[in-house]
C-alpha positions in Angstrom: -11.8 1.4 15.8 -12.3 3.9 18.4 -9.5 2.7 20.4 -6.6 0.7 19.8 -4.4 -1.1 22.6 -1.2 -2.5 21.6 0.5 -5.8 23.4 3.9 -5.0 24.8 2.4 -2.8 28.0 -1.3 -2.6 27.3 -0.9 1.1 25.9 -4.2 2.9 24.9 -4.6 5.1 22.0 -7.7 7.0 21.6 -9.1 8.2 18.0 -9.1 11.9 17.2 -9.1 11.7 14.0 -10.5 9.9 11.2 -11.0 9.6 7.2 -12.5 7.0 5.6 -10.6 3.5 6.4 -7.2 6.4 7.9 -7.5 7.5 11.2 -5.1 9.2 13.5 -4.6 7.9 17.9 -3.3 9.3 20.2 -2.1 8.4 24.0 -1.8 11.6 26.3 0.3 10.0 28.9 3.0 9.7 26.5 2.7 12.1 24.0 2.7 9.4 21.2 0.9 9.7 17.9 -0.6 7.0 15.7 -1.5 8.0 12.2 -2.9 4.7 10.2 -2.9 4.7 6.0 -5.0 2.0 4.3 -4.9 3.8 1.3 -2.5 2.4 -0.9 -2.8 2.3 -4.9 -1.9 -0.4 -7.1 0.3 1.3 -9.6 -0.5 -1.0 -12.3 -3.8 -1.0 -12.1 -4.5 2.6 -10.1 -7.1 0.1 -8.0 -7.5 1.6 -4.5 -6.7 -0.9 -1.5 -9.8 -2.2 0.3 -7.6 -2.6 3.4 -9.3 -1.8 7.1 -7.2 -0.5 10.0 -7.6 -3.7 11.3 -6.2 -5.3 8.5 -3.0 -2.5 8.9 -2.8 -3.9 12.4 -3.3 -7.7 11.6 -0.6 -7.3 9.3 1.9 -6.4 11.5 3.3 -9.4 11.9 6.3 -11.1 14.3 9.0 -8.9 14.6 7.4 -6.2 13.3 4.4 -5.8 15.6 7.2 -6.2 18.4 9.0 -3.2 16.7 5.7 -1.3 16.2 5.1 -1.6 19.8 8.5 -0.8 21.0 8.5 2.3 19.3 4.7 3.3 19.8 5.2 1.8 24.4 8.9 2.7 25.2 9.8 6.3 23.4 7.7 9.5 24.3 6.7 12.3 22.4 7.1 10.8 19.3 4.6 10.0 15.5 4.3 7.2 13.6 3.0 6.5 10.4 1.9 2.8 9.9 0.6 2.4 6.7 -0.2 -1.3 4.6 1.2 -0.9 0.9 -0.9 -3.0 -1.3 -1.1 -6.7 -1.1 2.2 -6.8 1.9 2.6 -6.6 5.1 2.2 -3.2 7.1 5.8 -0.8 7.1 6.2 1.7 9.5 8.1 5.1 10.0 8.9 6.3 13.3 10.2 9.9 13.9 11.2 10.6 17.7 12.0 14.0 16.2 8.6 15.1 15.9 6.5 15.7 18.9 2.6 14.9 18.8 2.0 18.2 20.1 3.1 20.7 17.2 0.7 18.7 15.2 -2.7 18.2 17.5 -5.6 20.3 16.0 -9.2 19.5 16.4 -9.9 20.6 12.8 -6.9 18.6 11.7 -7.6 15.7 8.9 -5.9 12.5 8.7 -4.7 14.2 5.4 -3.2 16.9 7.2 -1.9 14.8 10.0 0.0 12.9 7.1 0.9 15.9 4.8 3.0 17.4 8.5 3.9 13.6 9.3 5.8 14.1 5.4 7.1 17.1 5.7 8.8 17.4 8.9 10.8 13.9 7.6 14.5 13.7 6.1 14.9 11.9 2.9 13.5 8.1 4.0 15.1 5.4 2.8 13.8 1.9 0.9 13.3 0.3 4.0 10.1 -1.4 4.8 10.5 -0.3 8.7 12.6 3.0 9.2 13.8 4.7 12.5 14.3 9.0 12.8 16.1 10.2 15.4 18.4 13.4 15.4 17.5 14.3 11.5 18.4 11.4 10.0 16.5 8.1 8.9 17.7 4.4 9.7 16.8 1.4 9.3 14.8 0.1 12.1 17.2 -1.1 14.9 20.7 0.5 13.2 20.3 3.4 14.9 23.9 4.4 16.0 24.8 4.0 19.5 26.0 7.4 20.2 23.1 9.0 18.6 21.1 7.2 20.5 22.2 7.8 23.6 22.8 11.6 23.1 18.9 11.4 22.0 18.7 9.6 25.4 20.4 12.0 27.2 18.4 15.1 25.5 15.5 13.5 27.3 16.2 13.2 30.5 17.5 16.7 30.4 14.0 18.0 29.1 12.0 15.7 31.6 14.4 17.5 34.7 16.1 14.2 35.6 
């Protein structure tokens, strides 16, 4: 998939990098960063997933692809790693913390998008969808109030509104 276009607004995200069945999108308008895992192991049988990344996608399902989409249409500057552990439905983990830009590279692999995607996140928690803002990881949607809105606030100071 060279492009992907997600439901909420319509919002385009172009390919600029990609790995096997792992690929990384990006949209320049918002400085938003896509990075897609199909990857995932069985640990009981160390068989690799035969997942697409339009299976990853196709299993982002009610809420979820809602959430996705919310956090990929209605934040800027930030990544998100969408990845399909084996035999579930597709998780997601996206940090508002870390901005697209530190992390574009032409020469960059998926691998290396995902090794900086790793290391520039707290300790995650053992949720299934997980929110960062400010240093910290949440559960998607618990995000405390004054955290966000001091993120908020952050933003509109660094956009000169």
């Amino acid at each position: 998939m060279k492009t992907i276009t997600l439901g909420l607004e319509g919002t385009q995200f172009n390919q600029i990098a990609v790995g096997g069945e792992n690929a990384v999108y990006y949209n320049g308008e918002l400085n938003n960063l896509i990075i897609v895992r199909t990857d995932a192991i069985n640990e009981e049988t160390l068989r690799k997933n035969d997942d697409t990344i339009e299976d990853v996608f196709g299993y982002l399902v009610r809420d979820r692809f809602e959430y996705f989409c919310t956090s990929a249409e209605y934040f800027i500057n930030s990544t998100i790693l969408v990845h399909k552990p084996w035999h579930t439905t597709t998780d997601f983990v996206a940090n508002y913390d870390l901005n697209p830009k530190t992390l574009l590279s032409p020469n960059r692999s998926v691998k290396g998008y995902t090794r900086a995607f790793n290391k520039a996140c707290p300790e995650l928690l053992s949720y299934k969808l997980i929110e960062i803002m400010s240093g910290k990881a949440y559960r998607y949607g618990d995000i405390p109030e004054e955290v966000f809105e001091a993120y908020d606030a952050k933003l509109e100071n660094n956009l000169g509104a």
